[in-house]
N, C-alpha and C positions, 0 to 999 in steps of 0.2 A: 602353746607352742606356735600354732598358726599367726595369731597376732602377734608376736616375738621374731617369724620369721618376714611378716610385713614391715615390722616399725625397724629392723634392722637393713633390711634392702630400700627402702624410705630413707632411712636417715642418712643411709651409706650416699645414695645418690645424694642426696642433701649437702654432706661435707664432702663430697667429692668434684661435685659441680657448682653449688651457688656460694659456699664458703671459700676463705681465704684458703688456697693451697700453697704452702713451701717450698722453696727452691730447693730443686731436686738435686742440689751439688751440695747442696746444706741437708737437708731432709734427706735421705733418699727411701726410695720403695714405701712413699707415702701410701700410694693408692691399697698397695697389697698390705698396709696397715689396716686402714680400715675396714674392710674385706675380713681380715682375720678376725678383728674384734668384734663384728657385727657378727662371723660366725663364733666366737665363744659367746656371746649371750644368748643366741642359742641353743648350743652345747647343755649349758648353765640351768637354762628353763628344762630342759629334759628331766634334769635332778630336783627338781623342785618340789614335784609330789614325794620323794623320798624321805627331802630335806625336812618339811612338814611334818612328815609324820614323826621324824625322830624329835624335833623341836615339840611338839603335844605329849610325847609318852616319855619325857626327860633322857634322850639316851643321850647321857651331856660326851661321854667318853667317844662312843661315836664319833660326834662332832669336832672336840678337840682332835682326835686322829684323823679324820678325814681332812681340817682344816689346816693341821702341823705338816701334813704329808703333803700337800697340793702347795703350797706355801714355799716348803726348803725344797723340793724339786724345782719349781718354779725358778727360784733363787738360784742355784745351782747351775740350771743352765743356762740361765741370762750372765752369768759371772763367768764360767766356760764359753759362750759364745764373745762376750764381749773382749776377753784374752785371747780367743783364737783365731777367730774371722771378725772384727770392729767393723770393716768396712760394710757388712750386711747391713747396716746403721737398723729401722726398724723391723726389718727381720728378723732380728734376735728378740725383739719383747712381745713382736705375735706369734712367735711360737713357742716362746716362757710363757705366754696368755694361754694358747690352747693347748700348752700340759698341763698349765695349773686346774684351767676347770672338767680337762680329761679327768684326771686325776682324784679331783670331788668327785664329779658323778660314779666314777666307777668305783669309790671308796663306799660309799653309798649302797648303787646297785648288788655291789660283790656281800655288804654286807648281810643286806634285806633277803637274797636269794638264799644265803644260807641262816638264816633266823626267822625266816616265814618256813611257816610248818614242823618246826623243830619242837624237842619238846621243853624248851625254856620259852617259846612262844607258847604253849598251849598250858603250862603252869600258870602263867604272870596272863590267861586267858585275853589274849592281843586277836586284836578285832578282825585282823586280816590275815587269815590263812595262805594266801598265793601270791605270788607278784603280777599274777594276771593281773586280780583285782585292783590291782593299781594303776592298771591303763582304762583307757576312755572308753563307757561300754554301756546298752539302755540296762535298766531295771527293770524289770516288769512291776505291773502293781504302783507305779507311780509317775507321776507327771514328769515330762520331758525337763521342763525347768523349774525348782522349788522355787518361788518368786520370792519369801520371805527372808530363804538365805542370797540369790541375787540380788536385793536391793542391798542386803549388809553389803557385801561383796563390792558393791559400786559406790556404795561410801569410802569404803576404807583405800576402794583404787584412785578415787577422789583425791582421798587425805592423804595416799602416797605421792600421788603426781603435784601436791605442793608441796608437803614435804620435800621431794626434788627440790624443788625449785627454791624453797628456804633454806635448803643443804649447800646446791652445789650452783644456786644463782648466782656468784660470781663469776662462774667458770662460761656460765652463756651469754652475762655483760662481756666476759674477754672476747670470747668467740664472735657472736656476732654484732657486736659494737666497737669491735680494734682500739678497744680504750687503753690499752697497752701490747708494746709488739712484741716481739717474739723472745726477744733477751729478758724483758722484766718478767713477763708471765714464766720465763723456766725458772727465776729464782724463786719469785713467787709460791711456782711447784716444789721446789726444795725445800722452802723455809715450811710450807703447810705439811707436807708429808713428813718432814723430822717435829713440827710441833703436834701433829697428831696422831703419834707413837703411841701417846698413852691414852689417848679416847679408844681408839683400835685396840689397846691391847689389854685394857682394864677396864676402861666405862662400858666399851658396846656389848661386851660379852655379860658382866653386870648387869646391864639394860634387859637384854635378851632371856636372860637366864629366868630375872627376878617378873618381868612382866609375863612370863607363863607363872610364874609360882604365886603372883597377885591375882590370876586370871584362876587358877583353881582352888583358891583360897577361898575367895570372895565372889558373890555371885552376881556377874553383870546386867545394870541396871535396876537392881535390889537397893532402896533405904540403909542406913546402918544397922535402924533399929529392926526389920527386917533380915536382920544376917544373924549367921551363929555367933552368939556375943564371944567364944571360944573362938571363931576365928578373926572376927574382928579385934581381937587386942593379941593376936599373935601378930593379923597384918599392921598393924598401928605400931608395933615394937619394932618388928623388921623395918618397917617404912623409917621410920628416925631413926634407926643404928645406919641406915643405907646411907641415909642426908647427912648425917654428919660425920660419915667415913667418905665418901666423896666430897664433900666439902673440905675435908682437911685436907685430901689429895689435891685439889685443885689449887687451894690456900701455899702448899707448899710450893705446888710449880709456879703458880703468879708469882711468890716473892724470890724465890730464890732464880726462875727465867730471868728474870728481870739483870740483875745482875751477870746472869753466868753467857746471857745468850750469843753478845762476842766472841766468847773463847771459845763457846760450842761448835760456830759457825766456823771458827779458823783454824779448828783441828779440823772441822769435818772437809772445808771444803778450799782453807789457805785463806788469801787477802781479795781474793775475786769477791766471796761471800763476804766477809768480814768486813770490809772499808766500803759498801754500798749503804743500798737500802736493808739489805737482808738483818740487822743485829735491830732493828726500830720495828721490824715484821715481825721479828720472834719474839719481840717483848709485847709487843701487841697478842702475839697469840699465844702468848703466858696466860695473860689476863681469860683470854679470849676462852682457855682450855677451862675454866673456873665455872664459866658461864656452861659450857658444855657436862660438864660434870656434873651439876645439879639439876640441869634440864634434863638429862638422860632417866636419871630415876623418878624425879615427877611427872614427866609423860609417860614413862611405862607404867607407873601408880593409875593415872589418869585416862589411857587410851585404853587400861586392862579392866575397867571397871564401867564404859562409858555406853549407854544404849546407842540403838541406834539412831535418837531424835538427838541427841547431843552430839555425836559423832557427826552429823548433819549442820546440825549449828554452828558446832568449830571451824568444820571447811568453810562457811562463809567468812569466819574471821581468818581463817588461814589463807582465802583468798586478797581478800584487802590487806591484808599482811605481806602474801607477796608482792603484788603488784608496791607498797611503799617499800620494801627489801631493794626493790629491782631500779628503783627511782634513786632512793638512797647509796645505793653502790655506784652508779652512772655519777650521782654527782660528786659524792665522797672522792669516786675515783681520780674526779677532775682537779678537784682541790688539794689533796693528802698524796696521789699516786697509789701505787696496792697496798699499801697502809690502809686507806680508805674502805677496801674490801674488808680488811675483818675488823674495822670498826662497827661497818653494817652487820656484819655478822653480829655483833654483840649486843646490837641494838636489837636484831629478831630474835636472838637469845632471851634475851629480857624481857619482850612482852613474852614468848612463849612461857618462860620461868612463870610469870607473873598472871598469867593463866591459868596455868597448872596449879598455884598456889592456892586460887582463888578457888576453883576446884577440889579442892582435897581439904580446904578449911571447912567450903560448905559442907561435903562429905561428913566430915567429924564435929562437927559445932552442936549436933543434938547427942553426942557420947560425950566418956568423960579422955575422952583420948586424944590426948596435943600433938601428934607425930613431927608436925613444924618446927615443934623447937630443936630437932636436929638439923635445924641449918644456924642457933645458936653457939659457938665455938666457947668456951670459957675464955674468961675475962683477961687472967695471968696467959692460954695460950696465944691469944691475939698480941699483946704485950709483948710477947717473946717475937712474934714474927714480925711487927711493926721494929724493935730494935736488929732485929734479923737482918731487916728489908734494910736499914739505914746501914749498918754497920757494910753490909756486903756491897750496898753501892758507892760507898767511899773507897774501898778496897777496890773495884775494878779502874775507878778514877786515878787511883794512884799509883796501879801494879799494872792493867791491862790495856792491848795486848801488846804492846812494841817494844816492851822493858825486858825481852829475853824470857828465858823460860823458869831462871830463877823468880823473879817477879810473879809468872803466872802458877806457880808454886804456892808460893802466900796465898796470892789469889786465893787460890783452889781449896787450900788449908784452912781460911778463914773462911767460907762457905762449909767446909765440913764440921768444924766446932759451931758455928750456930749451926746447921740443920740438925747435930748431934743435941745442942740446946733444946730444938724445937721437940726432937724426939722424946726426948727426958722428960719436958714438960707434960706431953702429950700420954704417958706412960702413967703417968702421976694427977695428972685430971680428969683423964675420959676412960673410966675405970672398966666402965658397962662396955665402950665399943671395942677396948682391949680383950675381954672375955668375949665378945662376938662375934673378934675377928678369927681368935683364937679355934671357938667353938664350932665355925660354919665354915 
C-alpha cells in the first residue's frame, strides 16, 4: 500500500504535468480524472490480501459475487450519470471507478469478517482465525524479512512489470509517443474493449482458476518423474482438454470475426465505426483473440510450475521481448496505423506461445503424456471452418452492410447455419472435450 500510494502520486504528477493534457472543452475535469483513478488503485491494493487468500483456498463463488456486484454497480451508474448529468464528462467514470473497487473491497472485507472465526472456518481448519491477522504485524521467533520468499517475490514483480508492458505496450507507445491522436486511439479503445469481451470474460477467469489448480496439483520445480504419477496424468488430461477447448473458442471467433466484424461495429456504434478503420481492427483482433486463448492456458501451465531460476531466466527473455514489442508497435504503427498495434501484439503472443510450448514439451518428453496435441483440432473440424471462413466472407461482400437490413439478414442467417455446421461437427469429433465440458 505505501508503494501503491507513491507510484500513484508519481504517476498522477507524471500525466498531469509532462504528458499530453486534453482540451478542457473537449475533455473536461481531466485533472480530477486522474486523481480519482490513482485513488482507486489504492482503494484496490487495500483488498488485496483478501483477494489472495480467497484466490489460494478456491472460494471461486466469492469471487464471482464480489466481481458481478462491483461490475453492474459500476455499470449502472456510469449509465445513470451519463442520462442525467453528460456534461460531468469524466466525472461519471471516476466515480463508476471508486464504486466499483469500493464495492470489491468491501465484498471481500464484509465477507472474511464474518467467516474468520466461524465454525465453517474452523471445520475446513483455515489458517487464519482473525482479520487482524491479516494486517501488517512482527512475529516473534523469526526474521524481519524471509529472504527466500523475497527474492521469489522480486521475481515474479519482475515478471509482472513486463508482463505490463507486453500487455498493454501499446497503450504507452500512444501515450507517450503521440503516434496516434485522440480520435483514432478512442476507436482504437472501442474496437479492443468489444474484441476482448471474451478474453475478460472466458479466458482470464479460465487462466486464473486453472493456474492455482496446476499450482496444487503439481509441485513447483519438481521433475515429472519426481511428481505423483496420479497427479501427473490428471494434469496432463486437464492440460489438453484446456488446449483444445480454447483453441476451438478462438478458432471460432477468428473465422467467424473475420466476416461479421462490420455489422458488429455498425449495430454497435452506426457508420462512424463501420466506414473507418474500426471493421480491419476487429478482424485483426479476431485473429489476435486465438493467439490470446492459447497463451492464457500455457503460461498458467508454465508460470504454475516454474522454480525460481527459470522464473529468472524468462524475465530476461521477457525483457528483450519487450524492449522488440515496443520497437515493433512504434514502427507497425507508422506503416499499418493501429492495425499495426495488434499485429505486434500477435507477434509477442507468438514467441510467448512458443515458449511456453517449448516448456511444457520439455516438461513431459521423459512421461508417456502428449498434453500438446490439444492444440491439434481434427482434420473434418478444420475443413468445416476453412468452408465456414469462405462461405461467410462472400456473404458479407454481397449482403453487407449498405444493402438494408433485409440483406444483413442473410448475412446474419448464413453465419448461423455454418457456426450451426461447426457446432455439429465439433459435437461428433471432440467426443472427450464434450464430456469434459460437460463434467467440470
Amino acid at each position: 500500500v505505501p508503494l501503491g500510494v507513491f507510484w500513484s502520486v508519481f504517476l498522477g504528477l507524471v500525466w498531469l504535468h509532462l504528458l499530453e493534457v486534453p482540451d478542457p472543452s473537449v475533455v473536461p475535469h481531466y485533472q480530477a480524472g486522474v486523481v480519482a483513478f490513482g485513488l482507486s488503485a489504492i482503494i484496490e491494493l487495500l483488498g488485496e490480501p483478501f483477494w489472495v487468500l480467497a484466490q489460494a483456498h478456491l472460494f471461486v463463488r466469492l469471487k464471482v459475487i464480489a466481481e458481478s456486484l462491483s461490475v453492474v454497480s459500476k455499470c449502472l451508474l456510469t449509465v445513470t450519470l451519463v442520462i442525467l448529468y453528460p456534461h460531468w464528462g469524466l466525472y461519471i467514470f471516476s466515480l463508476a471507478q471508486l464504486l466499483y473497487v469500493s464495492v470489491l473491497v468491501m465484498c471481500y472485507v464484509i465477507y472474511f469478517v464474518m467467516f474468520l472465526g466461524s465454525a465453517e472456518a474452523t471445520k475446513k481448519s483455515f489458517p487464519v482465525a482473525r482479520v487482524k491477522a491479516l494486517l501488517p504485524n512482527f512475529v516473534e521467533d523469526e526474521t524481519f524479512v524471509n529472504w527466500k520468499e523475497a527474492r521469489l517475490t522480486w521475481s515474479f514483480f519482475k515478471q509482472s512489470f513486463l508482463k505490463q508492458i507486453l500487455t498493454e505496450g501499446e497503450r504507452y507507445v500512444m501515450t507517450f509517443l503521440n503516434v496516434l491522436n485522440f480520435g483514432d486511439q478512442g476507436v482504437y479503445d472501442i474496437v479492443n474493449n468489444l474484441g476482448s469481451l471474451v478474453a475478460r470474460f472466458i479466458f482470464l477467469p479460465v487462466e486464473e482458476s486453472f493456474y492455482v489448480f496446476f499450482a496444487k496439483v503439481l509441485e513447483r520445480g519438481k521433475t515429472v518423474k519426481d511428481q505423483k504419477q496420479d497427479d501427473v496424468a490428471m494434469a496432463a488430461n486437464v492440460l489438453e482438454l484446456l488446449l483444445k477447448l480454447v483453441l476451438l473458442i478462438g478458432l471460432t471467433i477468428t473465422v467467424f470475426g473475420y466476416a461479421y466484424s462490420q455489422l458488429a461495429l455498425d449495430i454497435y456504434g452506426g457508420s462512424m465505426l463501420s466506414s473507418g478503420t474500426g471493421p480491419d481492427l476487429l478482424r485483426c483482433y479476431s485473429l489476435y483473440v486465438l493467439f490470446l486463448a492459447v497463451n492464457g492456458v500455457t503460461e498458467c501451465f508454465t508460470f504454475a510450475l516454474m522454480c525460481k531460476e527459470e522464473v529468472d531466466r524468462y524475465n530476461f527473455v521477457m525483457l528483450a521481448l519487450s524492449f522488440i514489442f515496443l520497437c515493433i508497435s512504434y514502427f507497425l504503427t507508422h506503416w499499418y496505423g493501429s492495425v499495426g498495434f495488434i499485429l505486434a501484439n500477435c507477434f509477442n503472443m507468438g514467441i510467448r506461445i512458443a515458449h511456453s510450448i517449448h516448456y511444457i514439451y520439455d516438461y513431459f518428453k521423459d512421461s508417456t503424456y502428449r498434453p500438446l496435441t490439444g492444440l491439434l483440432p481434427s482434420p473434418l473440424l478444420v475443413l468445416v471452418y476453412i468452408i465456414s471462413g469462405v462461405i461467410t466472407a462472400f456473404s458479407e461482400v454481397f449482403f453487407c452492410c449498405d444493402k438494408g437490413w433485409m440483406a444483413r439478414l442473410v448475412h446474419t442467417s448464413t453465419g448461423a447455419l455454418c457456426f450451426a455446421a461447426a457446432l455439429v461437427t465439433m459435437f461428433c469429433t471432440e467426443t472427450k472435450l464434450i464430456h469434459f465440458v460437460r463434467s467440470q
